[in-house]
mmCIF file of the N, C-alpha and C atoms, coordinates in Angstrom:
data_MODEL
# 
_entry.id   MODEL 
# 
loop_
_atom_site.group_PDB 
_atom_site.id 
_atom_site.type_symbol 
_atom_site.label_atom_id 
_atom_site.label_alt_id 
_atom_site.label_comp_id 
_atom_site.label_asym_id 
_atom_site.label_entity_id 
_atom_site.label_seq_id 
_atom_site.pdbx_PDB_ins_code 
_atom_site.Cartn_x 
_atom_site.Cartn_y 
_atom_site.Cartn_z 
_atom_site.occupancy 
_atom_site.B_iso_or_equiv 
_atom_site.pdbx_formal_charge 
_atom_site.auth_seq_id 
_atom_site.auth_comp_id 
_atom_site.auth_asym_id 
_atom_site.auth_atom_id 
_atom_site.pdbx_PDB_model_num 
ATOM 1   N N  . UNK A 1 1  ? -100.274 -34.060 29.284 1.00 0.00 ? 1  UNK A N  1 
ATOM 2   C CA . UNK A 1 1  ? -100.392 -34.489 30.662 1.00 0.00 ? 1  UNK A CA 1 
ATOM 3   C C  . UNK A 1 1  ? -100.006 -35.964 30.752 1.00 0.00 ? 1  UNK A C  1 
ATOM 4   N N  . UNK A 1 2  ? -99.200  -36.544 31.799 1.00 0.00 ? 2  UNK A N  1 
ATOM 5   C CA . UNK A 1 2  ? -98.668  -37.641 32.013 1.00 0.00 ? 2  UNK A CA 1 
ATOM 6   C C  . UNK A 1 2  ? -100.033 -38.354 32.958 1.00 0.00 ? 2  UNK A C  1 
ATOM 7   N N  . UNK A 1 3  ? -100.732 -39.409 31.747 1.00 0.00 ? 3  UNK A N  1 
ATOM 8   C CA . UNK A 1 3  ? -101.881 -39.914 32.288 1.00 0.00 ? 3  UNK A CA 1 
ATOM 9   C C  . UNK A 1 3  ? -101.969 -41.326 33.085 1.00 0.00 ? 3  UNK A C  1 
ATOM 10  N N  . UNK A 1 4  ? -100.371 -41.895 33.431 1.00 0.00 ? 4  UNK A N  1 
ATOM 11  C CA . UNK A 1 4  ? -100.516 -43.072 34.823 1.00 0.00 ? 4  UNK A CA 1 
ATOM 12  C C  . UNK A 1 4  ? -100.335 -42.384 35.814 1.00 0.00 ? 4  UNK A C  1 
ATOM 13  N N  . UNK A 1 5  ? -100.069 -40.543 35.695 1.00 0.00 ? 5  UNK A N  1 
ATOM 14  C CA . UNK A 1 5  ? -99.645  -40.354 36.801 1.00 0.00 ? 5  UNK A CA 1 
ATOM 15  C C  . UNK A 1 5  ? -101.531 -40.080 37.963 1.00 0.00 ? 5  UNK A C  1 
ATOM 16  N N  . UNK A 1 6  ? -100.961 -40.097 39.523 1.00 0.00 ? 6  UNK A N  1 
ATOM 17  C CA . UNK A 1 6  ? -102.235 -40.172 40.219 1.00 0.00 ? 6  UNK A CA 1 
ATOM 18  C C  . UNK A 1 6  ? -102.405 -38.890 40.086 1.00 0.00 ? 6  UNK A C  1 
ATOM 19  N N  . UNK A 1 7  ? -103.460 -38.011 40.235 1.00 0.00 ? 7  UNK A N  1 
ATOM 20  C CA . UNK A 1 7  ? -103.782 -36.192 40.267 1.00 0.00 ? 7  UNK A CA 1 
ATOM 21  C C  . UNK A 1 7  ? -103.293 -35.411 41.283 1.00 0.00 ? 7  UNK A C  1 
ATOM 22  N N  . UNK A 1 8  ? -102.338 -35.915 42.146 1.00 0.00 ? 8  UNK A N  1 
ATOM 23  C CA . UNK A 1 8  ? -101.927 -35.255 43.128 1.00 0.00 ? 8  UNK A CA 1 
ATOM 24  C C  . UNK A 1 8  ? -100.344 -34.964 42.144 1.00 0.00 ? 8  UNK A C  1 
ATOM 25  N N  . UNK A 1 9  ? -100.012 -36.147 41.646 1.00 0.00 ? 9  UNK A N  1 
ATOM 26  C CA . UNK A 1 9  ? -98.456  -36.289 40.839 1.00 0.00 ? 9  UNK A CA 1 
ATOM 27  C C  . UNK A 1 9  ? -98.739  -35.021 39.612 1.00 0.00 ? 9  UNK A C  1 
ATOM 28  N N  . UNK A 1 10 ? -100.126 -35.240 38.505 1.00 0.00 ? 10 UNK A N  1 
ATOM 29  C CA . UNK A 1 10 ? -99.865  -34.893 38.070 1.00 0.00 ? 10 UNK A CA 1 
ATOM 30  C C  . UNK A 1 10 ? -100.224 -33.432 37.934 1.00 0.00 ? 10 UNK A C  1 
ATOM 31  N N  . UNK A 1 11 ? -100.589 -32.609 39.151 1.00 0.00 ? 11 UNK A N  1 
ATOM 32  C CA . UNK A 1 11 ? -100.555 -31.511 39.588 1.00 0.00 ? 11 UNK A CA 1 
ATOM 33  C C  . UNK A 1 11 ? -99.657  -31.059 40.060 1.00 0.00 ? 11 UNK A C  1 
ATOM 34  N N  . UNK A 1 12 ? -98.212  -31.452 40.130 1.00 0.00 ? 12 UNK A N  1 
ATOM 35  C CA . UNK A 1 12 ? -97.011  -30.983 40.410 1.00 0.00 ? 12 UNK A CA 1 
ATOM 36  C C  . UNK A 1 12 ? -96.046  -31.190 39.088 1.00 0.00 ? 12 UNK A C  1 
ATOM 37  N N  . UNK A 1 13 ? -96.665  -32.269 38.229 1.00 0.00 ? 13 UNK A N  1 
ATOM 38  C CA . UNK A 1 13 ? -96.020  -32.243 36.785 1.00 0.00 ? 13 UNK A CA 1 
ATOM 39  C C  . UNK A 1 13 ? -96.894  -30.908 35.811 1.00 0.00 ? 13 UNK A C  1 
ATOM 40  N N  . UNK A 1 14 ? -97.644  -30.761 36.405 1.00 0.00 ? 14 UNK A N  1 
ATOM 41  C CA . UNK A 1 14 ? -98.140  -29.485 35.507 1.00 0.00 ? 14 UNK A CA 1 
ATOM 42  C C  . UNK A 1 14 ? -97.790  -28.039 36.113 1.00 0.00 ? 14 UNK A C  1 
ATOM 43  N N  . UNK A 1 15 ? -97.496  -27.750 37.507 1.00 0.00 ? 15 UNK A N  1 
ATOM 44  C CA . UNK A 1 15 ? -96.996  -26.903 38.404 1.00 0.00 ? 15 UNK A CA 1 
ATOM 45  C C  . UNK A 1 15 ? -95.779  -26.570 37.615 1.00 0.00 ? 15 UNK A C  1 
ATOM 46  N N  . UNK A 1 16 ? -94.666  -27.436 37.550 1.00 0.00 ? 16 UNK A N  1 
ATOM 47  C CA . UNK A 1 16 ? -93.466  -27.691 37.407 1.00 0.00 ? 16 UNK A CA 1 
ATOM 48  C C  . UNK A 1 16 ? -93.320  -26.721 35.935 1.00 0.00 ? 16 UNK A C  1 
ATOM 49  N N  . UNK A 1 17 ? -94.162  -27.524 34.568 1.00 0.00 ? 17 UNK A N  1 
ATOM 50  C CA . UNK A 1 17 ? -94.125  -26.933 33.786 1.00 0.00 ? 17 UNK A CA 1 
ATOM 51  C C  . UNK A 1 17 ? -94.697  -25.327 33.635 1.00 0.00 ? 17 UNK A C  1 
ATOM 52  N N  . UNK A 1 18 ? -95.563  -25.080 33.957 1.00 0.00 ? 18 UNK A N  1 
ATOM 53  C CA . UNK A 1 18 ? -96.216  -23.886 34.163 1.00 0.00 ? 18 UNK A CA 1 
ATOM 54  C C  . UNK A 1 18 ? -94.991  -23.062 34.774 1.00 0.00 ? 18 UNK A C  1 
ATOM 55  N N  . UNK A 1 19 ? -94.336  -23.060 35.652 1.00 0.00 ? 19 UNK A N  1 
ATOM 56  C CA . UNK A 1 19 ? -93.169  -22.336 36.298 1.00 0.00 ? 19 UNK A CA 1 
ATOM 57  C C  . UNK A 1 19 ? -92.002  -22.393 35.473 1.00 0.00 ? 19 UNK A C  1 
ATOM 58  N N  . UNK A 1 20 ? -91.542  -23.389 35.056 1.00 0.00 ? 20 UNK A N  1 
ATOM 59  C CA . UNK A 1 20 ? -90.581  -22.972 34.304 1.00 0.00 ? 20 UNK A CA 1 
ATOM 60  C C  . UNK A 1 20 ? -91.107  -21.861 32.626 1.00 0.00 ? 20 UNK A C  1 
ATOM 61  N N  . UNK A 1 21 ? -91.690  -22.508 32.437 1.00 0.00 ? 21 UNK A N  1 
ATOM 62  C CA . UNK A 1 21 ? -92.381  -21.698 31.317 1.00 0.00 ? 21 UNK A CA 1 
ATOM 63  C C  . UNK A 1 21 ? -92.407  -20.155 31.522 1.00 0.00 ? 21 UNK A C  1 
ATOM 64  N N  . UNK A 1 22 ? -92.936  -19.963 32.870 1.00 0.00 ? 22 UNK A N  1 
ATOM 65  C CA . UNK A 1 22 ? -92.954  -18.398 33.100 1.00 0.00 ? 22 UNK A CA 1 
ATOM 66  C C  . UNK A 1 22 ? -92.246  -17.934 33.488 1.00 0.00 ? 22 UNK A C  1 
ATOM 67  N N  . UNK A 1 23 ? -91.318  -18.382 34.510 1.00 0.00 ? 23 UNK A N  1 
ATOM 68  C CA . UNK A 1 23 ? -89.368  -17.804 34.582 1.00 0.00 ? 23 UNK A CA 1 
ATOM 69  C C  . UNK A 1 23 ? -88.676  -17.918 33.518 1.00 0.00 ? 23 UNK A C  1 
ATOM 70  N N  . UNK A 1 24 ? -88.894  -18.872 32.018 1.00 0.00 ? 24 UNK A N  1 
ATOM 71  C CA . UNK A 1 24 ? -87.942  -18.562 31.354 1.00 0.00 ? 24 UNK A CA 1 
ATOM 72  C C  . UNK A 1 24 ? -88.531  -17.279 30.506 1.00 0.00 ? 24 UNK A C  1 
ATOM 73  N N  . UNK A 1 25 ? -90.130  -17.258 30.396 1.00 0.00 ? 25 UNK A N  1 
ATOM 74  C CA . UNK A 1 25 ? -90.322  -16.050 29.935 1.00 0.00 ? 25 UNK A CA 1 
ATOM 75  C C  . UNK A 1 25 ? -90.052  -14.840 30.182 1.00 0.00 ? 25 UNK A C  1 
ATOM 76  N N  . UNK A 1 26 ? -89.863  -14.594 31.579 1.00 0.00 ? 26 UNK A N  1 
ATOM 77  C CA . UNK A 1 26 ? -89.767  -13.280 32.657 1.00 0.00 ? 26 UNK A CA 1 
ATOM 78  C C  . UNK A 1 26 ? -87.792  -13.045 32.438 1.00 0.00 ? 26 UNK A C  1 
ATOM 79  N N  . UNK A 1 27 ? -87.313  -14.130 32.106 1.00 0.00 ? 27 UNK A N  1 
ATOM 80  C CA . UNK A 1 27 ? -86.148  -13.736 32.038 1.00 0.00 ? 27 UNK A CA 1 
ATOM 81  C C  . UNK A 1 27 ? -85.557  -13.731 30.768 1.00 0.00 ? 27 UNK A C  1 
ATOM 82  N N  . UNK A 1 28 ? -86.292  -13.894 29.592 1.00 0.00 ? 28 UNK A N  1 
ATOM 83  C CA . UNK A 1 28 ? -86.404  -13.657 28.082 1.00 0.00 ? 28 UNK A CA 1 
ATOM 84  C C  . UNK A 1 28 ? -85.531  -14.627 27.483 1.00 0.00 ? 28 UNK A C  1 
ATOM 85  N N  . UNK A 1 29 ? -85.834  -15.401 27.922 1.00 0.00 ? 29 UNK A N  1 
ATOM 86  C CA . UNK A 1 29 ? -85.204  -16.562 27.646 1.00 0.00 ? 29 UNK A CA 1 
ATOM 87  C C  . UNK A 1 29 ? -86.245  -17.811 26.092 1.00 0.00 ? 29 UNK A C  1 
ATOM 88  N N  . UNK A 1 30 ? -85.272  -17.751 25.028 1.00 0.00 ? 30 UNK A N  1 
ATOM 89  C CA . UNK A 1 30 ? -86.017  -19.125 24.860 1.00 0.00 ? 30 UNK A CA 1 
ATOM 90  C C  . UNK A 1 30 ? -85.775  -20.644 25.171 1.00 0.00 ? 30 UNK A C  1 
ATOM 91  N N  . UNK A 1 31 ? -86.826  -21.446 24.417 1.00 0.00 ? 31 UNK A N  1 
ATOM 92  C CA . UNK A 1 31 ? -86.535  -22.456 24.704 1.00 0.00 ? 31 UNK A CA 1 
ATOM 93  C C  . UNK A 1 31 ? -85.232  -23.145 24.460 1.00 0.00 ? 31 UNK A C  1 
ATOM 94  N N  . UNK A 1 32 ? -84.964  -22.901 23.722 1.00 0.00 ? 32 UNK A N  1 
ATOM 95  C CA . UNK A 1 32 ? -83.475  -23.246 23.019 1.00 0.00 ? 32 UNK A CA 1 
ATOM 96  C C  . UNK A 1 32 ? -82.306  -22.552 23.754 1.00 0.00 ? 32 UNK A C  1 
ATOM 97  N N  . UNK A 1 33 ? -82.464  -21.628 24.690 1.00 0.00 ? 33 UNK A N  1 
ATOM 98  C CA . UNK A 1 33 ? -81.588  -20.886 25.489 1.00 0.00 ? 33 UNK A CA 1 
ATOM 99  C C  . UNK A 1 33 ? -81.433  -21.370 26.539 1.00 0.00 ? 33 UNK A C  1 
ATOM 100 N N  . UNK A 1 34 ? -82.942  -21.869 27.199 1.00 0.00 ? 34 UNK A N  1 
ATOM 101 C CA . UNK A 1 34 ? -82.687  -22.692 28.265 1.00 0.00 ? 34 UNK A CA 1 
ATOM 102 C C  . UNK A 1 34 ? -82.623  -24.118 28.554 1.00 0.00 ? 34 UNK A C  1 
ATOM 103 N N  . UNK A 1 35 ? -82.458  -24.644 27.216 1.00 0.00 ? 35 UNK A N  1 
ATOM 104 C CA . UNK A 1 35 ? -81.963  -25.954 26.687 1.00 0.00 ? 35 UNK A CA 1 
ATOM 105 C C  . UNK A 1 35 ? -80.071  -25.966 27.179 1.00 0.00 ? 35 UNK A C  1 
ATOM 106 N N  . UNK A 1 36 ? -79.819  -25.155 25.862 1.00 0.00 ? 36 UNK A N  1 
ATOM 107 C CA . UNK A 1 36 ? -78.321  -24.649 26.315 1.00 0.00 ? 36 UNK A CA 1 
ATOM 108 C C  . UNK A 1 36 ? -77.718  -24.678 27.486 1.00 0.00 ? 36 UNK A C  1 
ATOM 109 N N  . UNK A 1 37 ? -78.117  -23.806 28.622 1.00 0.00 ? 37 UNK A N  1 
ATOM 110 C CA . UNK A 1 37 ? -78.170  -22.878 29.942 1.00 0.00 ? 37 UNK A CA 1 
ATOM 111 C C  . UNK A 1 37 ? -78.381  -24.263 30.732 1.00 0.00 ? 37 UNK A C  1 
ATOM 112 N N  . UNK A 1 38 ? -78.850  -24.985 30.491 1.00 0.00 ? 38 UNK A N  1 
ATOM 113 C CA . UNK A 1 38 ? -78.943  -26.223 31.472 1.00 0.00 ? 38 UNK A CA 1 
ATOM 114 C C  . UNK A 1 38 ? -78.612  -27.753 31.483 1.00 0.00 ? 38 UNK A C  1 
ATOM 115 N N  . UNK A 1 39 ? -78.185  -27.749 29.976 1.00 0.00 ? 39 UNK A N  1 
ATOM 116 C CA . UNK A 1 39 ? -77.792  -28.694 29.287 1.00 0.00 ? 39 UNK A CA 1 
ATOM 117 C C  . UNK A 1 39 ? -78.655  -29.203 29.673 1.00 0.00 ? 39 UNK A C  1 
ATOM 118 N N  . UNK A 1 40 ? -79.963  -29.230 29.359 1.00 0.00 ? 40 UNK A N  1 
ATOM 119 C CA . UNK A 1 40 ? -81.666  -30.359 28.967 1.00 0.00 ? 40 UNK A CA 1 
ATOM 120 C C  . UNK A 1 40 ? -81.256  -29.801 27.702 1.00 0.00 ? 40 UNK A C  1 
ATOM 121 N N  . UNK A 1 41 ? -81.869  -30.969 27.294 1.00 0.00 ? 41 UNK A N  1 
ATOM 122 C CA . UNK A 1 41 ? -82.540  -31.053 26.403 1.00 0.00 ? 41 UNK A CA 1 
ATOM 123 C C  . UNK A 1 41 ? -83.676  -30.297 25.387 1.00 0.00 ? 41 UNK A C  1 
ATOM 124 N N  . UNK A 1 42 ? -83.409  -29.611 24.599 1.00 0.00 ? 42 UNK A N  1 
ATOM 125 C CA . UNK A 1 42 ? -84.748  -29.003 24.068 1.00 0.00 ? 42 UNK A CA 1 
ATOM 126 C C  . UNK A 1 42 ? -86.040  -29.786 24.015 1.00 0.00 ? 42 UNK A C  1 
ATOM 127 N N  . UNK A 1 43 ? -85.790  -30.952 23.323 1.00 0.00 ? 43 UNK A N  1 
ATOM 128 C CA . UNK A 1 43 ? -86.865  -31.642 23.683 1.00 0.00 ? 43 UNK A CA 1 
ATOM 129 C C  . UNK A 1 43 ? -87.755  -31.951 25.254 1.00 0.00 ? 43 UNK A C  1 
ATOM 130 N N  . UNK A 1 44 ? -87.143  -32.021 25.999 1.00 0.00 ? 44 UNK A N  1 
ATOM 131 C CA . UNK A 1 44 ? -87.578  -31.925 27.417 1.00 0.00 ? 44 UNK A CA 1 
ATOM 132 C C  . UNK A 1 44 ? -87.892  -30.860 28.021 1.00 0.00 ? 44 UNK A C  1 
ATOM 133 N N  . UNK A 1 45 ? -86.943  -29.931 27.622 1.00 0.00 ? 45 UNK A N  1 
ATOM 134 C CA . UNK A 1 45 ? -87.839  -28.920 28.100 1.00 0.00 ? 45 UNK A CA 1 
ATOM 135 C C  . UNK A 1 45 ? -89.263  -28.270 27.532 1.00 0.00 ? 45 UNK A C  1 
ATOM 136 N N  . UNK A 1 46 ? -89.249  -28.856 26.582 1.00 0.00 ? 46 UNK A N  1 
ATOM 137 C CA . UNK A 1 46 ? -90.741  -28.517 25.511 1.00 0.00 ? 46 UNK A CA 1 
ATOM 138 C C  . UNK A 1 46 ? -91.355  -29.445 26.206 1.00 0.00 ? 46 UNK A C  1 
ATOM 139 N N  . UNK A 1 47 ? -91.487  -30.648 26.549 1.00 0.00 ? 47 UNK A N  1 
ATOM 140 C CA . UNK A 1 47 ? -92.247  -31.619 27.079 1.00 0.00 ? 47 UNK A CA 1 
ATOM 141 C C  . UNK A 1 47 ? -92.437  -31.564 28.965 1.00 0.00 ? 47 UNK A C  1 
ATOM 142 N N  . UNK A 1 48 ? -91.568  -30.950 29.533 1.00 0.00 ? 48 UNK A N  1 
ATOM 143 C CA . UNK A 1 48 ? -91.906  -30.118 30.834 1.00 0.00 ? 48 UNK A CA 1 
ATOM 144 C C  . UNK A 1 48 ? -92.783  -29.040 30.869 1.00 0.00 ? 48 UNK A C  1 
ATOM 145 N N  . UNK A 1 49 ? -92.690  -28.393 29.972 1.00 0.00 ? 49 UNK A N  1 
ATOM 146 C CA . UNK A 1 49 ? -93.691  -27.057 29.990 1.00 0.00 ? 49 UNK A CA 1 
ATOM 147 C C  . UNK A 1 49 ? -94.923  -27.253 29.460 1.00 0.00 ? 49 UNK A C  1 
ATOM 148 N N  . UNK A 1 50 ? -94.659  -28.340 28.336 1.00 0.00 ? 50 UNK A N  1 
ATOM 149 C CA . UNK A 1 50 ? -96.246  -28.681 28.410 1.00 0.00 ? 50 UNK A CA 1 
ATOM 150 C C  . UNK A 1 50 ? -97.290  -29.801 30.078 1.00 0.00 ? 50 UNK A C  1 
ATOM 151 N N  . UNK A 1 51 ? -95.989  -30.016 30.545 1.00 0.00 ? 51 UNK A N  1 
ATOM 152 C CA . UNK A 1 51 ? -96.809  -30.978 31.398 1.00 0.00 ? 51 UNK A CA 1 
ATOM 153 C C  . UNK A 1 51 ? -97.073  -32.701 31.097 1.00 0.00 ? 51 UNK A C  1 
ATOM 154 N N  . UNK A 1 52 ? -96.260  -33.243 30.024 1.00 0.00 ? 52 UNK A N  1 
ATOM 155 C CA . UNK A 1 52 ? -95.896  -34.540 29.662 1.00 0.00 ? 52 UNK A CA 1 
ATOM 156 C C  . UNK A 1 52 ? -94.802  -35.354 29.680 1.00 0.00 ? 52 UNK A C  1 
ATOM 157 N N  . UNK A 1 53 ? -93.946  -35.152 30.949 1.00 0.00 ? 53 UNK A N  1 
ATOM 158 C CA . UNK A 1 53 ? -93.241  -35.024 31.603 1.00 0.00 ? 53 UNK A CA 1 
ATOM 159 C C  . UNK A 1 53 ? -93.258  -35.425 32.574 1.00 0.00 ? 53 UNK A C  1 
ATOM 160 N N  . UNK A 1 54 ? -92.358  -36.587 33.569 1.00 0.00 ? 54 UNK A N  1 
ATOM 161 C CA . UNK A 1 54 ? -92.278  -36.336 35.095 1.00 0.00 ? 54 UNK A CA 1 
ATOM 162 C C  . UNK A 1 54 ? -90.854  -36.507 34.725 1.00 0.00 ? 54 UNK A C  1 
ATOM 163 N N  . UNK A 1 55 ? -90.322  -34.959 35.264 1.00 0.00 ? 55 UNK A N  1 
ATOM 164 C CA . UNK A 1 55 ? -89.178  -35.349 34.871 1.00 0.00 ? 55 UNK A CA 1 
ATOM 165 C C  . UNK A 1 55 ? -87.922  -35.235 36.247 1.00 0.00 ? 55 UNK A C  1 
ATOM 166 N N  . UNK A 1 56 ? -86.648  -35.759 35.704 1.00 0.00 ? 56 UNK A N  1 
ATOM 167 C CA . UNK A 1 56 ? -85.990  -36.045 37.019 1.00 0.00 ? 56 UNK A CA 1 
ATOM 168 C C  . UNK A 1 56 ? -85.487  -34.641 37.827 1.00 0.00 ? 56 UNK A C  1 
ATOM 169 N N  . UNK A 1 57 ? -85.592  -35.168 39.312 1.00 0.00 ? 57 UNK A N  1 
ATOM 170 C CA . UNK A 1 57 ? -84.657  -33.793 40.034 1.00 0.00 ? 57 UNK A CA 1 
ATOM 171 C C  . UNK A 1 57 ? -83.707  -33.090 39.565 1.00 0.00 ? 57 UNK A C  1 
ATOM 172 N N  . UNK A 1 58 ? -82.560  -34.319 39.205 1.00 0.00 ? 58 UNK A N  1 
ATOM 173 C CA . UNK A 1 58 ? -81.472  -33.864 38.356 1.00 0.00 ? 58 UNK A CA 1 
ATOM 174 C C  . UNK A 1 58 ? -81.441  -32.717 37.322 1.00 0.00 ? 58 UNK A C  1 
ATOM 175 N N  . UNK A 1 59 ? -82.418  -32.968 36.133 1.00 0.00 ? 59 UNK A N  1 
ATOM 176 C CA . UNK A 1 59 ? -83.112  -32.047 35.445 1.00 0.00 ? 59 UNK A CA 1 
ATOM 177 C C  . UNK A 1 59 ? -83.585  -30.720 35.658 1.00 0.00 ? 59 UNK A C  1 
ATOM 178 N N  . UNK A 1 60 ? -84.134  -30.547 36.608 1.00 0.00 ? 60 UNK A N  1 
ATOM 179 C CA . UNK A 1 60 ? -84.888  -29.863 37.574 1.00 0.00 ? 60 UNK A CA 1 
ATOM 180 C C  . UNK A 1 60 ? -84.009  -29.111 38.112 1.00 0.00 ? 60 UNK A C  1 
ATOM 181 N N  . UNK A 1 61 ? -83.231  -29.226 38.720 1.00 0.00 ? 61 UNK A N  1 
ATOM 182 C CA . UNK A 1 61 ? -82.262  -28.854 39.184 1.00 0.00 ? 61 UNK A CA 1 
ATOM 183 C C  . UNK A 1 61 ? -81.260  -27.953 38.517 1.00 0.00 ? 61 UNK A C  1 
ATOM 184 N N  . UNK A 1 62 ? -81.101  -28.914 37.234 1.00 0.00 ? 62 UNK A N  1 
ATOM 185 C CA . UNK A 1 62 ? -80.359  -28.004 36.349 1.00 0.00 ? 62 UNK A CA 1 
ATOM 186 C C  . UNK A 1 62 ? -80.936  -26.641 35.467 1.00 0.00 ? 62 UNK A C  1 
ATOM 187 N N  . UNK A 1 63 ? -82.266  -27.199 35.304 1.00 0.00 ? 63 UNK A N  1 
ATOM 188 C CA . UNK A 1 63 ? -83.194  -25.843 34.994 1.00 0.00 ? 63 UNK A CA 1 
ATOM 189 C C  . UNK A 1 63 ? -83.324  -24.693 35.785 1.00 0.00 ? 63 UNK A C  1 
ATOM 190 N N  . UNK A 1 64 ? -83.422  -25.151 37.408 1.00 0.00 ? 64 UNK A N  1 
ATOM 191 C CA . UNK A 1 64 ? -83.851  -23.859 38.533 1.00 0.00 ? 64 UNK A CA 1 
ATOM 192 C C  . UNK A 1 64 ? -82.384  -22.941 38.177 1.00 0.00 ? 64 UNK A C  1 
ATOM 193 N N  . UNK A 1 65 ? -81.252  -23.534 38.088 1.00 0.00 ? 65 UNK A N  1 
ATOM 194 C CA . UNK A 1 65 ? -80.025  -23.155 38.238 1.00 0.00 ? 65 UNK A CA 1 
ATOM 195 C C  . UNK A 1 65 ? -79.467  -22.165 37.267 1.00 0.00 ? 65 UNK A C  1 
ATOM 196 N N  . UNK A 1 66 ? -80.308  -22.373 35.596 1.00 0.00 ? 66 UNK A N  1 
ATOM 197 C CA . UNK A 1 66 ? -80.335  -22.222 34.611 1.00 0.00 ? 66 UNK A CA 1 
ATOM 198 C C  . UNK A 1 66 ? -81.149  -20.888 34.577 1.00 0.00 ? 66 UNK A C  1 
ATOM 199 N N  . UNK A 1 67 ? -81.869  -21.095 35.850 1.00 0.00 ? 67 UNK A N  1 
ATOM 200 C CA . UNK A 1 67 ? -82.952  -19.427 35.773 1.00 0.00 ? 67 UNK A CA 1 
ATOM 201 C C  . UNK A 1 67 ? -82.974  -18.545 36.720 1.00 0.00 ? 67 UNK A C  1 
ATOM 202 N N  . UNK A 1 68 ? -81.397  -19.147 36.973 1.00 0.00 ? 68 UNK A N  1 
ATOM 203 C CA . UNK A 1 68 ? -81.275  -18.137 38.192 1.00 0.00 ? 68 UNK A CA 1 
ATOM 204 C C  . UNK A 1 68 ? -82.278  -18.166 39.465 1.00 0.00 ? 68 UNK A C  1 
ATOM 205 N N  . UNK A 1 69 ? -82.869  -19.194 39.723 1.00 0.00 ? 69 UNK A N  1 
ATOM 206 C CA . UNK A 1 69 ? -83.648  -19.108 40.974 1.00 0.00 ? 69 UNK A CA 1 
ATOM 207 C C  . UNK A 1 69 ? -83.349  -19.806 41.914 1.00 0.00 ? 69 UNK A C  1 
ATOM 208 N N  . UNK A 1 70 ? -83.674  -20.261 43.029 1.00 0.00 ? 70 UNK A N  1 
ATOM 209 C CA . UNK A 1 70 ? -83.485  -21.293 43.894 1.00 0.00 ? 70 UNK A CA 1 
ATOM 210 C C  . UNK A 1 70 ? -84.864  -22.256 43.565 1.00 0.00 ? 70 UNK A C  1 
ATOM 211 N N  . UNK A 1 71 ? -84.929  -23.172 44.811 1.00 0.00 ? 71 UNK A N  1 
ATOM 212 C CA . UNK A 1 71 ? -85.634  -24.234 44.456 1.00 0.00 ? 71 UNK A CA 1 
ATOM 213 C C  . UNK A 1 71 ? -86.879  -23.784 45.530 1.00 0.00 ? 71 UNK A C  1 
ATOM 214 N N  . UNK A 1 72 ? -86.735  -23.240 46.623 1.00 0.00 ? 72 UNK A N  1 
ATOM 215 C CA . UNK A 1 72 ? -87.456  -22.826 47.529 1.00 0.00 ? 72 UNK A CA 1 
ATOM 216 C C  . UNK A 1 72 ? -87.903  -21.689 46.773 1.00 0.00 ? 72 UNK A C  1 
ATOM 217 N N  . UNK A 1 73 ? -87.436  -20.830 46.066 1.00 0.00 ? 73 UNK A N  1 
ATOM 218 C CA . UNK A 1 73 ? -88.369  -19.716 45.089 1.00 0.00 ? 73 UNK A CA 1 
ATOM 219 C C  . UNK A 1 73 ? -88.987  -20.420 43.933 1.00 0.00 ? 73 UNK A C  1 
ATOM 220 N N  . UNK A 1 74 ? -88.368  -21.649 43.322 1.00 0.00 ? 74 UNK A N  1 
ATOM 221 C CA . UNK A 1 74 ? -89.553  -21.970 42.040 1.00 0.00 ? 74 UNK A CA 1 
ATOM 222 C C  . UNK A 1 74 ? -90.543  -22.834 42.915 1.00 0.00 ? 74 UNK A C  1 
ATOM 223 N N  . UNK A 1 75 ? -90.733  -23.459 44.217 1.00 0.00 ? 75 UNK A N  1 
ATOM 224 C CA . UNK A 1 75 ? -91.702  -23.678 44.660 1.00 0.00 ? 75 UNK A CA 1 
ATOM 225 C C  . UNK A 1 75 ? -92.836  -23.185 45.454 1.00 0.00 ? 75 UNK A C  1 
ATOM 226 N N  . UNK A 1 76 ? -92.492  -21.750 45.167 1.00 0.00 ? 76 UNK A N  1 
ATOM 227 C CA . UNK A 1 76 ? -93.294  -20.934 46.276 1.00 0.00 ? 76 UNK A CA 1 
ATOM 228 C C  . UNK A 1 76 ? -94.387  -20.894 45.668 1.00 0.00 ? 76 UNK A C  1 
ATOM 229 N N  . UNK A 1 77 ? -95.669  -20.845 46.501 1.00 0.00 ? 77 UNK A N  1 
ATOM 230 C CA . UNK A 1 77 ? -96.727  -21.190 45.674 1.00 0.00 ? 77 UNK A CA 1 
ATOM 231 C C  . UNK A 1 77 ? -97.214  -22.283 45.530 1.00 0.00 ? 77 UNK A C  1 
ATOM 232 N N  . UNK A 1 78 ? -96.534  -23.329 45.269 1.00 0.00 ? 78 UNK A N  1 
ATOM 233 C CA . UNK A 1 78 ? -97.041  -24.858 45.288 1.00 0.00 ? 78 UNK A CA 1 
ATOM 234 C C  . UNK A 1 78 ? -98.029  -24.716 46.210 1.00 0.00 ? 78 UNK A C  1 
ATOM 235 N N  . UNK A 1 79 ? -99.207  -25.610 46.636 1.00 0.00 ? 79 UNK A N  1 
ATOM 236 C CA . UNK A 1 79 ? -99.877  -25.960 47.284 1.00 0.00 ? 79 UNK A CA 1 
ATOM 237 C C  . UNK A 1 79 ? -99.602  -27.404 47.990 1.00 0.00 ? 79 UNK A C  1 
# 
């Protein structure tokens, strides 16, 4: 968990990871696949899914894209 962040931040840095984690699972994906698939980083994406991480849109972006989703579907749910 990214601990300067305030608990509102870092409830969307843990959101973030938690979702990707479970779309790349649902789409049998590993980590190293969706490293590839999005050109992140393996390392980052291991450090997004745990939630130690705020990581950029850009990134983000390239991951949703990477899992076949939109951005309005990996946020559904957010609170």
């Amino acid at each position: 968990m990214v601990k300067s962040l305030k608990k509102q931040d870092q409830d969307i840095v843990q959101y973030v990871g938690e979702r990707v984690k479970m779309l790349r699972n649902q789409k049998g994906l590993t980590q190293e696949e969706l490293a590839n698939e999005s050109e992140v980083s393996l390392a980052q994406i291991k450090r997004i899914e745990l939630g130690t991480i705020n990581t950029s849109i850009r990134a983000l972006e390239r991951i949703i894209r990477a899992l076949n989703t939109s951005a309005s579907e990996f946020f559904n749910g957010y609170k």
